[in-house]
C-alpha positions in Angstrom: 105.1 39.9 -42.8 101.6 39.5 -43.8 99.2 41.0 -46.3 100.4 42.2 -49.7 104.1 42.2 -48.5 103.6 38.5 -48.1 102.3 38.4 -51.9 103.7 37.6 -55.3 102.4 37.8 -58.7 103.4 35.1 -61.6 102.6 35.6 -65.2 102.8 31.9 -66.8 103.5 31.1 -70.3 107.2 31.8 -70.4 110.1 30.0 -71.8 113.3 30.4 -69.9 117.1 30.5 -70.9 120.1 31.6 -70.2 122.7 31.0 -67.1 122.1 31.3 -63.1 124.5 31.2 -60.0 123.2 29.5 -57.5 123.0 31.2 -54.0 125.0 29.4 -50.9 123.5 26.8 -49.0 121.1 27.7 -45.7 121.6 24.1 -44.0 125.1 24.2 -44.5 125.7 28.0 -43.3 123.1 27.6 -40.4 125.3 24.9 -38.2 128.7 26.5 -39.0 127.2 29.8 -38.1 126.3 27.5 -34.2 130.3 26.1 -34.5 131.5 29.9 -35.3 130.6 30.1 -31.1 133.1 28.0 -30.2 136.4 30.5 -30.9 136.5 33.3 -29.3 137.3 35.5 -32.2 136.2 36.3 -35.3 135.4 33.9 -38.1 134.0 34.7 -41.4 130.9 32.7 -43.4 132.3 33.7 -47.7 129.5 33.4 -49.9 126.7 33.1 -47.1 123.4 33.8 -48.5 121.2 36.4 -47.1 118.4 34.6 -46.3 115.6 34.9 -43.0 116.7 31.3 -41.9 120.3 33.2 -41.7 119.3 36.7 -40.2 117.2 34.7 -37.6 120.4 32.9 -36.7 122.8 36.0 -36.8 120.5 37.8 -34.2 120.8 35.2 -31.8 124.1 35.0 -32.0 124.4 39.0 -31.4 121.6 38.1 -28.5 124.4 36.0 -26.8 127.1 38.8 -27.5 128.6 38.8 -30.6 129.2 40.9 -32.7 128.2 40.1 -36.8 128.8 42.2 -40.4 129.1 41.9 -43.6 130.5 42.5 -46.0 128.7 41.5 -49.5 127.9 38.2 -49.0 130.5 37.3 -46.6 128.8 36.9 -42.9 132.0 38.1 -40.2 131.1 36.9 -36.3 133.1 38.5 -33.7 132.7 35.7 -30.7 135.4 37.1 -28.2 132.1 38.2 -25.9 129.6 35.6 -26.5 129.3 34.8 -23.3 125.3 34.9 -22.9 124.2 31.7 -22.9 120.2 31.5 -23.0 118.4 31.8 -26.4 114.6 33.0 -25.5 112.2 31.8 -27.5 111.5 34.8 -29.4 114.2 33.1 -31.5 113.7 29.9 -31.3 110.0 29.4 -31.5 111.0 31.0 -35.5 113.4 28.5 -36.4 113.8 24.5 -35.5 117.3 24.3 -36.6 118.1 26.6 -33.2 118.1 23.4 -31.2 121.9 22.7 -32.6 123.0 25.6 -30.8 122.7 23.6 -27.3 125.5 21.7 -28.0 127.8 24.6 -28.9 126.4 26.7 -25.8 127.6 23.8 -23.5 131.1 23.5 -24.9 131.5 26.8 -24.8 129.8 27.6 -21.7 129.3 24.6 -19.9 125.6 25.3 -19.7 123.1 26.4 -22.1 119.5 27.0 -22.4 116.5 27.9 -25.2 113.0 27.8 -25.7 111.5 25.1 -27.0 112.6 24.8 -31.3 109.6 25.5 -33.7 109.0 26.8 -37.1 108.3 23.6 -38.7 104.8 22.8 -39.8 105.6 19.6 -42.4 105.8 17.3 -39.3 106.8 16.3 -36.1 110.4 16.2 -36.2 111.0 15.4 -32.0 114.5 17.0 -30.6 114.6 13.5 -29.0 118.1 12.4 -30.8 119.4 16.0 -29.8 119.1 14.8 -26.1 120.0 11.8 -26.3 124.0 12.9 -27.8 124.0 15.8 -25.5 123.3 12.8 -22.3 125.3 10.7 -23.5 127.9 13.2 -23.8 127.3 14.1 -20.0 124.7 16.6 -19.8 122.2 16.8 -17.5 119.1 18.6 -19.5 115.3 19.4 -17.8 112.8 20.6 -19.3 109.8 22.7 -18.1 107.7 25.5 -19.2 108.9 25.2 -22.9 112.1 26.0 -21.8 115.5 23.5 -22.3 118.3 23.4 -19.2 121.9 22.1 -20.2 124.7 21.8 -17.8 128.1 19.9 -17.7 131.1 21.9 -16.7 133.3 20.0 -19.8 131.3 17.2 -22.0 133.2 13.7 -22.0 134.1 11.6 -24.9 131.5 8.6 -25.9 130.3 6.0 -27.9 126.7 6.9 -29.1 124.2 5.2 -31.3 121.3 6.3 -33.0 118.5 4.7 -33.3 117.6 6.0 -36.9 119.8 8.8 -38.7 118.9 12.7 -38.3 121.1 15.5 -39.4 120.5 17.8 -36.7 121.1 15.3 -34.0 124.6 13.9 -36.0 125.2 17.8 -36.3 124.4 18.6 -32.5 126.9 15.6 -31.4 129.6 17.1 -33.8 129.1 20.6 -32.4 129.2 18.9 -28.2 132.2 16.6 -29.0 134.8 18.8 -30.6 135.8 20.5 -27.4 134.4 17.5 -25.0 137.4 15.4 -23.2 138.7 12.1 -25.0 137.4 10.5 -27.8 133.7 10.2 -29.2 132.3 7.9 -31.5 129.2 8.4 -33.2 127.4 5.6 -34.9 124.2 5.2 -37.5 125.0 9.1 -38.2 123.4 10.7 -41.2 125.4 11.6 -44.3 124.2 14.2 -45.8 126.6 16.8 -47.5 125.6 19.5 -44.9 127.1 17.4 -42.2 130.8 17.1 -44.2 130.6 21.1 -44.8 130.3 21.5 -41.0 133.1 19.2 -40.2 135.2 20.4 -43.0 134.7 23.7 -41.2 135.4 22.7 -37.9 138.7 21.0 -38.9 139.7 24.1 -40.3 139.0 25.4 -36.9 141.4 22.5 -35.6 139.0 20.1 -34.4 139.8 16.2 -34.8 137.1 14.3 -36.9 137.3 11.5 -39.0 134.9 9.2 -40.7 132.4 12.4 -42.3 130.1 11.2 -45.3 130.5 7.5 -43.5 127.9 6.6 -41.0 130.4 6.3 -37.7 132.3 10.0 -36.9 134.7 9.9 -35.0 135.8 13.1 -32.9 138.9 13.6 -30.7 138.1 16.3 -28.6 140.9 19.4 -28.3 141.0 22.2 -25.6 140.0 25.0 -28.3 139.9 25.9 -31.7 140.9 28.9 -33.9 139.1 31.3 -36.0 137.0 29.7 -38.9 137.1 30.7 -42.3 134.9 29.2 -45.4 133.4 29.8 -48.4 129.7 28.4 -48.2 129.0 25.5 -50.7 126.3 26.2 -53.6 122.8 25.4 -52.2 121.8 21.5 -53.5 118.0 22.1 -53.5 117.9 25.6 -54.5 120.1 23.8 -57.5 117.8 21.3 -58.1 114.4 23.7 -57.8 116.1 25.7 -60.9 116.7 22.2 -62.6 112.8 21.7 -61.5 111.8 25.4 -63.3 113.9 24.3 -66.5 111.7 20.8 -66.8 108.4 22.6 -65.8 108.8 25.2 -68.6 111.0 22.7 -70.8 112.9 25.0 -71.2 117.4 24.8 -71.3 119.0 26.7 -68.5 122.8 26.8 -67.1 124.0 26.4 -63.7 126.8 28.0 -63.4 127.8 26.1 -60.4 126.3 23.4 -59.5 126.9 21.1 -55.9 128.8 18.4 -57.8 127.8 14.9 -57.1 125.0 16.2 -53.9 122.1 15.6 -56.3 122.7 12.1 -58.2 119.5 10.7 -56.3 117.2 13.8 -57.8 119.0 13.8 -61.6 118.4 10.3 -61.4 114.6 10.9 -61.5 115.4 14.1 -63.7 116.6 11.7 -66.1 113.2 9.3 -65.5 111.0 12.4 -66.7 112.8 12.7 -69.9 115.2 15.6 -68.2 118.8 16.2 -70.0 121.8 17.4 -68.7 125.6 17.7 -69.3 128.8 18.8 -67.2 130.7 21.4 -68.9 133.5 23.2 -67.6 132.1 23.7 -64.1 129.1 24.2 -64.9 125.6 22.3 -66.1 123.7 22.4 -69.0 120.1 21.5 -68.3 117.9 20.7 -70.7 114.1 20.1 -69.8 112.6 20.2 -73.4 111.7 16.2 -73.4 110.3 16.1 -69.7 107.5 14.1 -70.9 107.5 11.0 -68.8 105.6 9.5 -65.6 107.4 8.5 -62.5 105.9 5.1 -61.5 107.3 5.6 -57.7 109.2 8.2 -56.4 110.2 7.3 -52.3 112.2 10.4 -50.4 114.8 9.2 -48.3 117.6 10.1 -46.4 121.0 11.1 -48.1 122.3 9.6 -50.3 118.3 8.8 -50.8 116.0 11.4 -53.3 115.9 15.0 -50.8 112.4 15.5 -48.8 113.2 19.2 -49.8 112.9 18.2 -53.6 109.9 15.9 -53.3 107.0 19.6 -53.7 109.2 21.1 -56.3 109.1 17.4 -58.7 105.3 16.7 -57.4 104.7 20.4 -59.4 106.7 18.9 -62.5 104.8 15.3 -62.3 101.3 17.2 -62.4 102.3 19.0 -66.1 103.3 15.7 -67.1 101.2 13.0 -69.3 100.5 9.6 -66.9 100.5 8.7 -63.6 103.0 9.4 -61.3 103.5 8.2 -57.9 104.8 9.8 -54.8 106.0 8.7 -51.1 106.7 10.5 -48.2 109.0 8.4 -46.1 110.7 11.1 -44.3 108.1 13.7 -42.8 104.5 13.0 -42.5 103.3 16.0 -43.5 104.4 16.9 -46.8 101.9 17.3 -48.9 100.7 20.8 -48.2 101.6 22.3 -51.7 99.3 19.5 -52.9 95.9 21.1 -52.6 97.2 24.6 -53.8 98.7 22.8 -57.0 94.7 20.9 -57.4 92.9 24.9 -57.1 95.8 25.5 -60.1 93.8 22.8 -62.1 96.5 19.6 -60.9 94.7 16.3 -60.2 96.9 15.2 -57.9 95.1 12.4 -54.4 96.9 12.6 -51.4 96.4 9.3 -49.0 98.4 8.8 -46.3 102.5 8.9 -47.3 101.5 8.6 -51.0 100.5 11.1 -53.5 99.4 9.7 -56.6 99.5 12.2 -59.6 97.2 11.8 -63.4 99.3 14.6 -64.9 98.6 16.3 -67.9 95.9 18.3 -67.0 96.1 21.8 -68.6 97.1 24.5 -65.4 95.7 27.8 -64.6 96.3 30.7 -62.5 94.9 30.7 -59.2 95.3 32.8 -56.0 97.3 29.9 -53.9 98.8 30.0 -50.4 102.2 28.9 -49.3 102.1 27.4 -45.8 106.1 26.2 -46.1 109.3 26.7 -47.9 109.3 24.2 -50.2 105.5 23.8 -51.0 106.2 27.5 -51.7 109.2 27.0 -53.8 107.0 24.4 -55.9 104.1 26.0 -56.6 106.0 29.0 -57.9 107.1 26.2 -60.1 103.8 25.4 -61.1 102.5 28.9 -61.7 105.3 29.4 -64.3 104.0 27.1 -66.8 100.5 28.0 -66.7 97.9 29.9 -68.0 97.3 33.7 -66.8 98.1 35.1 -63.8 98.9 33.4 -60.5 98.8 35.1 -56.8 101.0 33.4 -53.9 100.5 34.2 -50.5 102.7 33.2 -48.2 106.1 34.2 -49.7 107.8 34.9 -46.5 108.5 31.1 -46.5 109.8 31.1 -49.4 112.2 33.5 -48.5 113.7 31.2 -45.4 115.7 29.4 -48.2 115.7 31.5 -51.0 117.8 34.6 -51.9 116.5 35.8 -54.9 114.1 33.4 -56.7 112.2 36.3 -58.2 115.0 37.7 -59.5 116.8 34.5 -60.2 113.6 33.2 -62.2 113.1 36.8 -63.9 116.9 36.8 -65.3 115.8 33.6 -66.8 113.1 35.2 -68.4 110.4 34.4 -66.3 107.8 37.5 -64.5 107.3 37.3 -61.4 106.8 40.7 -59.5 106.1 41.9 -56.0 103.6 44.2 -55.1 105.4 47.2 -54.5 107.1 46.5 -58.0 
């Protein structure tokens, strides 16, 4: 998409209220979608939300042989002839999170190949951990012209430890071990709620975990599993972007149901910037009238550490707010893009190194700004609802990678936002 397809226009100004359901979650949907491979039948994604990051994966999946519908918002994959098992780069060059598939190729399979993972341009994030389960697990995997060789005729049980905790890797061990022979053990894994959605998943399925939301899984592997069948959990950061648009306009909004307990670490700092909220019946109240306060030092971490994919969406909040503000990147190195579009929008926000240090307070205008990722895009959506006149974003084909609706979602709220054939 490019040109004025690629383009959205935000009036600023506008206080919003009323209630919003939040759309299901892209990184838990994308690796159940791999693990849907591994029965040879037809398993169904409820609530999956109809997002590029998830249309990308649903064609490769029909590019190995299956056979996908839906029906609403529930994603059906007919496996029983999946039986291709390279993913060309066409694919794979669109979307980083492809690289999980490997591991469900080779149980499936017993070989596997893709092009080289991409679509990532906030760091480096090396497939390095993904190679190192799938070895351990007894693959042998080359590399050469951008392309990525697996072959084992049935993975074997191990004992793996990671050197420092990634979800994809934790997820592409899950995905290699379920059907592998004996037992596996993985240590130092990562924690995040994505990974317990996929194992949840995969039990349904009849696998044999233990030990998800711990840091040591441990995976008995079984000769199959049966169909899988799931409703997809409410996104956490698409929750907490909304909370983000509520404190930037300071304005009260429902949730009408939120990812209990997956965002203590960002309410936490919610709460810092003056932000109110309350359970009710399922759902939460959020109040973002009193955001008024500077965050001294904000540090992203892994779960159950403050989310990466929050970090843009607050750093928009922090600039409309009185002080200075801190910011540090621990987790990508490149993760400040939305930065410079938030200072043409009037924010005075110094980027050096992992830290971003924002003076906040500074009255915000509309500006023609460009999204170069999904989050930066997310935020300064954020930003441009609070200001003054008319903002332009380019770029909001990104946006759409993790977002359903957000135009919609904000407008219902009593926001404008338009497209341009709108």
């Amino acid at each position: 998409m490019n040109g004025l397809d690629d383009r959205i226009y935000i009036e600023g100004g506008h206080q919003l209220k009323g209630s919003i359901r939040i759309q299901g979650s892209k990184n838990a949907a994308l690796p159940m979608m791999a693990a849907s491979l591994l029965h040879r039948g037809v398993s169904v994604l409820k609530g999956c939300p109809r997002i590029a990051d998830v249309f990308c994966m649903e064609e490769i999946l029909q590019n190995l042989g299956a056979v996908t519908w839906w029906e609403n918002h529930d994603l059906y994959m007919d496996c029983e002839n999946a039986d291709k098992w390279s993913v060309p780069f066409l694919f794979t060059g669109k979307m980083r999170s492809s690289v999980i598939l490997l591991g469900a190729l080779l149980a499936r399979n017993g070989k596997g190949s893709l092009g080289y993972p991409g679509g990532c341009v906030i760091g480096k994030r090396p497939i390095d951990l993904h190679l190192l389960v799938l070895r351990k697990l007894g693959a042998v995997i080359t590399e050469e012209a951008g392309l990525l060789m697996a072959e084992c005729p049935r993975l074997q049980g191990t004992v793996v430890s990671f050197p420092k905790r990634s979800v994809g890797a934790t997820q592409q061990g899950i995905l290699g071990a379920v059907l592998a022979e004996g037992k596996t053990v993985l240590e130092n894994c990562a924690r995040e709620p994505e990974i317990q959605w996929l194992c949840r998943y995969l039990r349904a399925m009849g696998a044999k975990i233990e030990g998800d939301g711990t840091d040591r899984i441990c995976i008995y592997g079984v000769e199959h599993l049966k169909a899988g069948s799931m409703q997809v959990p409410p996104d956490r950061i698409v929750a907490g972007t909304y909370i983000c648009a509520a404190a930037i306009t300071r304005s009260q909004i429902t949730l009408e149901n939120p990812p209990e307990g997956e965002l203590e670490a960002f309410l936490e700092v919610y709460r810092k910037m003056g932000g109110q909220y309350k359970g009710n019946s399922g759902k939460l109240l959020v109040n973002g009238e009193h955001v008024q306060k500077p965050v001294e030092l904000l540090e992203t971490a892994v779960y159950p550490g403050f989310p990466t994919d929050l970090q843009s969406p607050v750093m928009a909040v922090l600039a409309t707010v009185k002080g200075r503000s801190c910011i540090r990147e621990n987790v990508f190195e490149d993760r400040y893009k939305a930065a410079q579009q938030l200072v043409k929008m009037g924010a005075d926000i110094r980027v050096q190194g992992k830290e971003a240090v924002i003076h906040g307070g500074k009255e915000l205008h509309g500006a023609i700004v460009t999204a170069w990722e999904l989050r930066g895009g997310a935020a300064l959506i954020l930003g441009a609802l609070c200001v003054k006149g008319v903002t332009v974003l380019d770029g909001y084909s990104y946006v759409q990678r993790g977002y359903e609706h957000i135009c919609q979602d904000l407008n219902t709220l009593g926001a404008a936002v338009k497209r341009m054939q709108e």
